[in-house]
C-alpha positions as CSV (number, residue, x, y, z in Angstrom):
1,X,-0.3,102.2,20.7
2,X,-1.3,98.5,22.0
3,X,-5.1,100.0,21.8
4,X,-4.7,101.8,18.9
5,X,-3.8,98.2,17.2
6,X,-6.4,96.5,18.9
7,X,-9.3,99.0,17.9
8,X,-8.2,98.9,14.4
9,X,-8.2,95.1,14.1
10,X,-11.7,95.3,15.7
11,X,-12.4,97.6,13.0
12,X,-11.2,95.5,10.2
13,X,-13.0,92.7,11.3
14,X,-16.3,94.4,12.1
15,X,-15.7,96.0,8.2
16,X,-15.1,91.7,7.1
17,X,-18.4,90.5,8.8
18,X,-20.3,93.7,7.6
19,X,-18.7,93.2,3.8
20,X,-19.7,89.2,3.6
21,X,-23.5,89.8,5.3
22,X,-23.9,92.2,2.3
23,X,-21.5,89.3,-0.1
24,X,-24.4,86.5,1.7
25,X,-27.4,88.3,0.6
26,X,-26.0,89.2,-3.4
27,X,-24.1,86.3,-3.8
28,X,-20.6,88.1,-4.6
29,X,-18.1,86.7,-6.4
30,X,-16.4,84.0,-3.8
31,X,-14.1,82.4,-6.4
32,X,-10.3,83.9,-6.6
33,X,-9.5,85.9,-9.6
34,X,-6.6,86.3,-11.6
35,X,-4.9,88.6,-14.3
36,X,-3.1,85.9,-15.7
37,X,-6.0,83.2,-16.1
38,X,-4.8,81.9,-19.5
39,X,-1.7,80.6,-17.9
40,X,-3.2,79.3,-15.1
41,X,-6.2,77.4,-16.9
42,X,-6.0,74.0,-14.2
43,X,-7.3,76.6,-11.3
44,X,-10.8,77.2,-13.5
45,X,-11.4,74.6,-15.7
46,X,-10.6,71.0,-15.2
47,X,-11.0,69.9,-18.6
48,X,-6.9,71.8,-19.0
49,X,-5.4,68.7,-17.3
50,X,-2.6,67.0,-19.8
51,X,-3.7,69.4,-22.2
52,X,-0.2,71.1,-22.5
53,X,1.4,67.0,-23.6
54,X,4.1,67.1,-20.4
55,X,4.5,67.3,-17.0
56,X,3.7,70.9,-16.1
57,X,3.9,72.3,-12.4
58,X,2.9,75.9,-11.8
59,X,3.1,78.4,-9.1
60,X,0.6,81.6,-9.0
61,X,0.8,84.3,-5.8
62,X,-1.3,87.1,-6.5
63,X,-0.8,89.6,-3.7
64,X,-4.1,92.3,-3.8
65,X,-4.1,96.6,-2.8
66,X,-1.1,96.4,-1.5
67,X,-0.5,98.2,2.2
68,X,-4.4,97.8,2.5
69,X,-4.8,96.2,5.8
70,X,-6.4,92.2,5.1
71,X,-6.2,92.8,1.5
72,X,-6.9,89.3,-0.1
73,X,-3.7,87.2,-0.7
74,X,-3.7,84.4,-3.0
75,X,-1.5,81.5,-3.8
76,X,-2.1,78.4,-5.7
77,X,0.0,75.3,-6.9
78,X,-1.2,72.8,-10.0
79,X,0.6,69.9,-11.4
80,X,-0.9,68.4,-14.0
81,X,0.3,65.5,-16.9
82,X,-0.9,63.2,-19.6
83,X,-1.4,59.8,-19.3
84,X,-2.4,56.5,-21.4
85,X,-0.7,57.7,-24.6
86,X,-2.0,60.9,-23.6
87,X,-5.7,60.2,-23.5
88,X,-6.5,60.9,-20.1
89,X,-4.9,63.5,-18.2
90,X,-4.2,63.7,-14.3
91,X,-3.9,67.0,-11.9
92,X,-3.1,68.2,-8.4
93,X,-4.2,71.7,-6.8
94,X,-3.4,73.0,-4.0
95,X,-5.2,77.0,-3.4
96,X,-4.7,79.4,-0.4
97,X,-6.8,82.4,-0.1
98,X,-6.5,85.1,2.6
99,X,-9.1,87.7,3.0
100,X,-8.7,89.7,6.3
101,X,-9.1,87.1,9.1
102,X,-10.7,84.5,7.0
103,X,-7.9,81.8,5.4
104,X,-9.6,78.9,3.0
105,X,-6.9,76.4,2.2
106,X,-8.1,73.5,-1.0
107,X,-7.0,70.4,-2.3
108,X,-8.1,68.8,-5.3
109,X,-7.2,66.2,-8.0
110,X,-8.5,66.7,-11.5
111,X,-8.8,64.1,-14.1
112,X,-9.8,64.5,-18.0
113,X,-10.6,62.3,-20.7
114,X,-8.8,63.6,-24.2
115,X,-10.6,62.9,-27.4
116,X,-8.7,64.0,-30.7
117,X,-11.0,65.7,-33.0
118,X,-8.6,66.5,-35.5
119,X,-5.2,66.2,-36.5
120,X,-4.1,68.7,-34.2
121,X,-7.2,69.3,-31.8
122,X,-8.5,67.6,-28.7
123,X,-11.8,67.8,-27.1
124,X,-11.5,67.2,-23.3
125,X,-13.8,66.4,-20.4
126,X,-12.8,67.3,-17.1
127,X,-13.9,66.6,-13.1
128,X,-11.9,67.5,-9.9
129,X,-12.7,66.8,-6.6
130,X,-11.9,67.5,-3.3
131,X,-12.3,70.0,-0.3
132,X,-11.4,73.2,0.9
133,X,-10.6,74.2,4.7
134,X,-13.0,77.7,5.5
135,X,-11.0,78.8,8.6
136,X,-12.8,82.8,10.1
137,X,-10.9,83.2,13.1
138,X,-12.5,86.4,14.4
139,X,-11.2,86.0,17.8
140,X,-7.3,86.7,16.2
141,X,-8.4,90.3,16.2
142,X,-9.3,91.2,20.0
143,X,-7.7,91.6,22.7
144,X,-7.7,88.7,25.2
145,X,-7.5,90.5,28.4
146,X,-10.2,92.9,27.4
147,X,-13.0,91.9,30.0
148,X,-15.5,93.9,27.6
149,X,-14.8,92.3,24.2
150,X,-17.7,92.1,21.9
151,X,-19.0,88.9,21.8
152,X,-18.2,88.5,17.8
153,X,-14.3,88.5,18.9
154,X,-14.7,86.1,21.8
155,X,-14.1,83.0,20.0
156,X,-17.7,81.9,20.0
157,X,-18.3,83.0,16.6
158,X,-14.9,81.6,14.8
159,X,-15.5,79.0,12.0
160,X,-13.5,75.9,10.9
161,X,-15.3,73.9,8.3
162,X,-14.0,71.6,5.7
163,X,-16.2,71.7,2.8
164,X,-16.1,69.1,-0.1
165,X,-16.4,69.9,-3.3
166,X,-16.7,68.7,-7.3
167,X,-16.1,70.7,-10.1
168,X,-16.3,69.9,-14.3
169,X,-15.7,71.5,-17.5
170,X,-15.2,71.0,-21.5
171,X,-11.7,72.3,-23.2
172,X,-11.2,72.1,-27.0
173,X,-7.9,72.5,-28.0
174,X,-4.8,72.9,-30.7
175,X,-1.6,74.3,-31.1
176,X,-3.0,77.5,-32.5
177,X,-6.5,78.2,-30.3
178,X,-8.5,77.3,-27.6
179,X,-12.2,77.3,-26.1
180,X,-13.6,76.1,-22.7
181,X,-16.3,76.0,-20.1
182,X,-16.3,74.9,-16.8
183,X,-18.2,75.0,-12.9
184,X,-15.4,74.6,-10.6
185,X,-17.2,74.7,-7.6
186,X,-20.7,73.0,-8.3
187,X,-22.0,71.9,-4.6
188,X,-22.9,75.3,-2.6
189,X,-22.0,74.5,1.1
190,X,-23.4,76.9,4.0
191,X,-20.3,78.7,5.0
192,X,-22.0,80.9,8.0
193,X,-22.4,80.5,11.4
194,X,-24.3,83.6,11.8
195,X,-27.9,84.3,10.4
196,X,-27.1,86.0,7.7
197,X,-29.8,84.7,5.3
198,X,-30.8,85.3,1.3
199,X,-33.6,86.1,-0.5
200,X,-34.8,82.1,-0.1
201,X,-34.6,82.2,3.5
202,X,-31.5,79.9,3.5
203,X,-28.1,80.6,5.6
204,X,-25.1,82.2,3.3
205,X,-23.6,79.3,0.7
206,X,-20.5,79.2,-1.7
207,X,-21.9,80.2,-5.2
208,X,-21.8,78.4,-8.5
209,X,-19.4,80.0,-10.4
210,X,-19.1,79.4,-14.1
211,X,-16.5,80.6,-16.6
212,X,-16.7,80.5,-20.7
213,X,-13.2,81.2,-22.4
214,X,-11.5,81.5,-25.7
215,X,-8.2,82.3,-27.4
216,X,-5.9,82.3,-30.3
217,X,-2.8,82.8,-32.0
218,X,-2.5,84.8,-35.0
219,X,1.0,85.2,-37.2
220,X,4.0,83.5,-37.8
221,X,7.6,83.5,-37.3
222,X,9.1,85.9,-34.4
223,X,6.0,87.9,-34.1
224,X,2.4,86.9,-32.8
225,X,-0.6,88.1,-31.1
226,X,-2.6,86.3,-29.1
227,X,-5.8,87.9,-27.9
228,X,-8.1,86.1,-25.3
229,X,-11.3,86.5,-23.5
230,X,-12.9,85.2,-20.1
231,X,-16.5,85.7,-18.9
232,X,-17.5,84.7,-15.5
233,X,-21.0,84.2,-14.1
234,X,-22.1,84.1,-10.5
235,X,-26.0,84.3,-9.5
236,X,-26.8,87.6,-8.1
237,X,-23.3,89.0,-8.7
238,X,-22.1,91.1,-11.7
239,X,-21.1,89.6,-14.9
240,X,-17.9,89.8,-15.2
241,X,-15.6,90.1,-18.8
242,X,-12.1,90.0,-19.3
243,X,-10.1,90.7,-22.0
244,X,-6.5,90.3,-23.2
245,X,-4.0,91.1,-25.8
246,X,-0.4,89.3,-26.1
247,X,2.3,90.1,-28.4
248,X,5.2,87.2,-28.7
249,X,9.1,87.9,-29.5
250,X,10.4,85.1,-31.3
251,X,8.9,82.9,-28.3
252,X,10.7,84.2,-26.2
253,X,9.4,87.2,-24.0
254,X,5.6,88.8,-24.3
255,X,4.0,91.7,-23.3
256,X,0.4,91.9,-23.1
257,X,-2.5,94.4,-21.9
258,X,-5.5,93.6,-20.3
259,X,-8.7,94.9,-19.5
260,X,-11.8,93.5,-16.7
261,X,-15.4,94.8,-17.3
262,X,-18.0,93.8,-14.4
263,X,-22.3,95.0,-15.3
264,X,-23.9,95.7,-12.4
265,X,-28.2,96.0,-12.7
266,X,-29.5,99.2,-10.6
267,X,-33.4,99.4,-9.8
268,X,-35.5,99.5,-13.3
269,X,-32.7,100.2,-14.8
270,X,-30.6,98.2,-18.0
271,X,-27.4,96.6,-16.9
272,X,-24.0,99.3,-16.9
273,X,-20.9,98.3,-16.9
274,X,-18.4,99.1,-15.0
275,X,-14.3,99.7,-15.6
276,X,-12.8,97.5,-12.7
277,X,-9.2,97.4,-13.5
278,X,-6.2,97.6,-16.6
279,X,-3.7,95.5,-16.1
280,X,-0.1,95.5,-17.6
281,X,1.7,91.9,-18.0
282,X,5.0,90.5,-19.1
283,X,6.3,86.8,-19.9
284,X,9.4,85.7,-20.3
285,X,10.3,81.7,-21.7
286,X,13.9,81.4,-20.3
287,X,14.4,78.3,-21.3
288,X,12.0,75.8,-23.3
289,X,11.0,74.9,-20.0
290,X,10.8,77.7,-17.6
291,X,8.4,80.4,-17.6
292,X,8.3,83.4,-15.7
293,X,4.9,85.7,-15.8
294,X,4.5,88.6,-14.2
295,X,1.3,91.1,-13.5
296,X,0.1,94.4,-12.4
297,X,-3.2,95.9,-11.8
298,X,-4.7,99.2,-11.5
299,X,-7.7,98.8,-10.1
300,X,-10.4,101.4,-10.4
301,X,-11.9,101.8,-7.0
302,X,-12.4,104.1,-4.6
303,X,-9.2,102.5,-3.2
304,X,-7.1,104.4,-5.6
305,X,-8.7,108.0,-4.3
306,X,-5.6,109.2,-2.7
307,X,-5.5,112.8,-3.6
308,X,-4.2,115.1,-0.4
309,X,-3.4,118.5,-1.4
310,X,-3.7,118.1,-5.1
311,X,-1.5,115.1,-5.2
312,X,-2.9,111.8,-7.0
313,X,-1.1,108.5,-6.8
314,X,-1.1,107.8,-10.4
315,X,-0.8,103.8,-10.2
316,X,-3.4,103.7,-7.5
317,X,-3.5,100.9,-4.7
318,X,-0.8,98.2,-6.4
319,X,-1.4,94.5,-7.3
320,X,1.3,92.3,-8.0
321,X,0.8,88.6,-9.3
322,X,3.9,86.6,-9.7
323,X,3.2,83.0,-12.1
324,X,6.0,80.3,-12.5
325,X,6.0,77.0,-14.4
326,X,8.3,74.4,-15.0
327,X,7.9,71.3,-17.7
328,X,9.5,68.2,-17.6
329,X,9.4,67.2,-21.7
330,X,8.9,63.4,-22.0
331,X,10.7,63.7,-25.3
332,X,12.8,66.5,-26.6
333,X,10.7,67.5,-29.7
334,X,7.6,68.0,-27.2
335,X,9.3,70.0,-24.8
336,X,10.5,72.5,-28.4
337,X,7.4,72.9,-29.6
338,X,6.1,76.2,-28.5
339,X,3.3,76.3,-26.3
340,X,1.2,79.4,-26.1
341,X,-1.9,78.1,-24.0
């Protein structure tokens, strides 16, 4: 059984390196993802911070194909709050991202500058900065009294590299609708030890990845809809499209649908798209200053191809994301007011 275990780490791992040579040379998507992006805006675009009038803090753990061996693992923490008479706002995140043996661990603080527009609209400018900790321990995966290890799993070929970081991005704002865009990531640090190398002749780098997005609430009284939209861009990899629909109870507890479209180019052909996952999602306000969100996805993969003897698990490989967010209202008609972004 002990070499059972130890082959199929080696596996998985050999699977990781084999997965990012190919990720190196297309320049797949490096950046997390998440179903519940529009609640989680500090984690894409900087430009969010103070944007919500009070001290927010939120919690995010998005836990992917669940009883997939190394399936990625996410967590992430923001804090972010107005300041200056709410001109300027001020944020704190703090991500953890597990894929297989590699762990990346990031801090960074965010500040905006908030210009009213409008009665009830602001126009912000956003930059964060910091670093994130790229940890590949390959050697966690062999066994250390194995006199013929492969060289991959004998420690020579871990990494450990903090790489710093600066990010921007534009949010335009009120009480009933939204718009953004924003590079998170904008310096593209070698991340590879091994010679893996691009179509430039260059060692693997993080990507660029940029993200446009837009939303709105529509109705009054104890019913809305609020549909939303996110497009994300990375060079080389697919472009990616996300869309959501929300329907509010009297403020009080939503349901909402969503849908993610990647296109993919194949040789002299036009761009296709493909179907990557639907995703169910419920939120519930329970109390004007607690949220609880909560996410599942069926992803459409070859993942979810578990039919033996004619029987198909109908909701697939499962992901589960889990959001929490607590405001402290500076004033008690702040804290009332409803907020939906």
């Amino acid at each position: 059984m002990k070499n059972f275990t130890n082959l199929k780490n080696r596996l998985a791992a050999l699977l990781l390196v084999g997965a990012l040579s190919v990720s190196y040379q297309t320049f797949a998507q490096q950046e997390a993802m998440f179903s519940q992006y529009m609640f989680n805006t500090l984690a894409i675009n900087p430009a969010y911070a103070g944007s919500r009038d009070v001290l927010s803090l939120t919690a995010l753990g998005r836990y992917q194909w669940i009883s997939v061996p190394g399936a990625p693992k996410t967590f992430t923490f923001s804090m972010d709050s107005p300041i200056k008479n709410e001109k300027m706002g001020l944020g704190l995140q703090v991500t953890r991202d597990e894929v297989g043996l590699q762990k990346n661990t990031g801090v960074y603080a965010t500040y905006s500058y908030r210009i009213k527009v409008g009665p009830r609209s602001t126009l912000s400018f956003g930059v964060q900065g910091g670093a994130t900790n790229v940890r590949w321990a390959l050697s966690d995966a062999k066994n250390l009294t194995d006199p013929d290890v492969d060289r991959v799993f004998d420690g020579s070929s871990d990494q450990n590299k903090i790489l710093p970081n600066v990010g921007g991005g534009i949010y335009l704002s009120n009480d009933k609708g939204y718009i953004g865009i924003s590079c998170p990531q904008i310096m593209q640090n070698p991340i590879s030890n091994f010679n893996f190398k691009d179509s430039s002749g260059t060692i693997g780098r993080t990507r660029r990845h940029y993200f446009a997005m837009m939303g709105f609430v529509i109705g009054k009284g104890s019913f809305k809809i609020k549909p939303s939209t996110m497009v994300r861009y990375t060079q080389g990899a697919p472009l990616g499209f996300d869309g959501n629909v929300n329907f509010w109870i009297k403020d009080k507890i939503s349901f909402g649908v969503s849908g993610r479209i990647s296109q993919f180019q194949t040789m002299g052909q036009d761009s296709k798209n493909l179907f990557d996952a639907a995703i169910g999602m419920m939120e519930l306000q329970l109390t004007p200053q607690f949220k609880l969100g909560y996410a599942y996805d069926f992803t459409s993969n070859k993942l979810n191809d578990q039919s033996k003897k004619g029987v198909t698990r109908l909701l697939g490989i499962p992901t589960h994301e889990v959001l929490l967010r607590y405001e402290f209202g500076f004033g008690k008609n702040k804290i009332l007011t409803p907020r939906y972004f």
